[in-house]
C-alpha positions as CSV (number, residue, x, y, z in Angstrom):
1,X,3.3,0.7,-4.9
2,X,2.8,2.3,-1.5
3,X,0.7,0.8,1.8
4,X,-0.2,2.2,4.2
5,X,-1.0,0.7,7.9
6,X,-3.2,2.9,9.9
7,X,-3.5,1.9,14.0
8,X,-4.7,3.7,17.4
9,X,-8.2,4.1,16.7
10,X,-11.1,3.4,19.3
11,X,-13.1,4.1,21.8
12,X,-12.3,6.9,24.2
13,X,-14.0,9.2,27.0
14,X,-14.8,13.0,26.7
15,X,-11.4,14.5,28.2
16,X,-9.5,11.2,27.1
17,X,-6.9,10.7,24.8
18,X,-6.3,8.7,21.4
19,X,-2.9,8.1,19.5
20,X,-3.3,7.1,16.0
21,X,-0.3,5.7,13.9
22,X,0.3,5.5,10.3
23,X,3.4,3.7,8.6
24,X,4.0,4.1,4.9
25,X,5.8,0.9,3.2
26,X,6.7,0.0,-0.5
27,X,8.6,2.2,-3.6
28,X,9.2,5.4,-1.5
29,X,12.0,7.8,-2.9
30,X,10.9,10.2,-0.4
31,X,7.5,11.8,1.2
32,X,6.7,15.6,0.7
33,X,3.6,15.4,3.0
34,X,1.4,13.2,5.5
35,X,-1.6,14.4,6.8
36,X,-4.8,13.3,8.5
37,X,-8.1,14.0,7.5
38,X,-11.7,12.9,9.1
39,X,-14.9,12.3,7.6
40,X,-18.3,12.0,8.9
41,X,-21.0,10.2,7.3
42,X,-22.8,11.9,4.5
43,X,-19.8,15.3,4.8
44,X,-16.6,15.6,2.6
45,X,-13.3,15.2,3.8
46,X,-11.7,17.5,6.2
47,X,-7.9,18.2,6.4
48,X,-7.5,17.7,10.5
49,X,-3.4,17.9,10.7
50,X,-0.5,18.2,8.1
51,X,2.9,17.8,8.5
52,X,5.9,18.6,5.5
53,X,9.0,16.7,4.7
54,X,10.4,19.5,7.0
55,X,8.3,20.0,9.8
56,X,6.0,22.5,8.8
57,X,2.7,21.7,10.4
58,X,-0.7,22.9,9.5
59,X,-4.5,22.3,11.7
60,X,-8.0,22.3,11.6
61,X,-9.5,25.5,13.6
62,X,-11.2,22.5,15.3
63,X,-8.6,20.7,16.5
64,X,-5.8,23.6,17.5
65,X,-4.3,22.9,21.0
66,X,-6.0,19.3,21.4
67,X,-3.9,17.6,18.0
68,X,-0.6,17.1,17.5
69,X,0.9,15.8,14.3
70,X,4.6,14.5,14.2
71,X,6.1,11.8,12.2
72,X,9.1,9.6,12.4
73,X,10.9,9.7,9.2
74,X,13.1,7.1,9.1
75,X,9.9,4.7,9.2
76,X,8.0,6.5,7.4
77,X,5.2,7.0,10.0
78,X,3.2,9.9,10.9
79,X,1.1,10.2,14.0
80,X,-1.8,12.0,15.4
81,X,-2.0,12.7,19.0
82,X,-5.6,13.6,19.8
83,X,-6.2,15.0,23.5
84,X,-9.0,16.4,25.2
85,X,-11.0,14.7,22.8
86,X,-14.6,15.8,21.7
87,X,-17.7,13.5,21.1
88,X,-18.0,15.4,17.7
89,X,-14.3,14.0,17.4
90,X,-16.7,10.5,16.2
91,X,-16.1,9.8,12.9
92,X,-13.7,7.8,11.0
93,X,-10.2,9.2,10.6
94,X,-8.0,8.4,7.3
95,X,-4.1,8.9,6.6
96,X,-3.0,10.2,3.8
97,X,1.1,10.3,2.3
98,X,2.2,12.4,-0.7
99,X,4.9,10.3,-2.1
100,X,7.5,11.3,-4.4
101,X,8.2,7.5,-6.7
102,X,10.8,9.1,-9.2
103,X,12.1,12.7,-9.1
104,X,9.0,14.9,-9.8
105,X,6.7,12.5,-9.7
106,X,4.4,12.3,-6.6
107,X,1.4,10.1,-5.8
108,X,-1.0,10.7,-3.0
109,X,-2.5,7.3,-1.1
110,X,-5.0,7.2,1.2
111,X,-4.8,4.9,4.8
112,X,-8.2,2.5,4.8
113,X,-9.5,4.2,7.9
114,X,-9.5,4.0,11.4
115,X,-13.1,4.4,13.8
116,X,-12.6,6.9,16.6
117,X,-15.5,7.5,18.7
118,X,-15.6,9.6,21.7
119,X,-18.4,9.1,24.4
120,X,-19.8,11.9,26.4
């Protein structure tokens, strides 16, 4: 089993700047991909930022030139550095880790969540 401990979410000004943090724990063999994704009340999911087990990084039109993904890999963390933030940056922000358990097997877990609001 995997955890995952999301922090850094809050409240922030139009302009500011939010860091969120995401450490993956338990039976890891090793992690293919960790990502963040958003979701507003009442939408789907969105991908925001994606990182690979070697560095390859993918965005959200939305957020290209404000975010920046990275991760640490020998704690298994990934991070999301969010900067000039947006008030439609509000909504609730979710980590998610692709984890292989046993060689060719992966499972995907999902962060509980982490409120960012942005005021204007």
């Amino acid at each position: 089993q995997v955890q995952l401990a999301e922090s850094g979410g809050g409240l922030a000004q139009a302009g500011g700047s939010l860091r969120l943090s995401c450490a993956a724990s338990g039976t890891i063999l090793s992690i293919a991909v960790m990502a963040w994704y958003r979701q507003a009340p009442g939408k789907q999911r969105e991908l925001v930022a994606r990182i690979t087990s070697n560095g390859i990084t993918t965005y959200a039109d939305s957020v290209k030139g404000r975010f920046t993904i990275s991760k640490d890999s020998a704690s298994n963390t990934v991070y999301l550095q969010m900067n000039s933030l947006k008030p439609e940056d509000t909504v609730v922000y979710y980590c998610y880790v692709e984890v292989a358990v046993r060689p060719g097997i992966n499972f995907a877990y999902w962060g509980q969540g982490t409120q960012v609001t942005v005021s204007s």
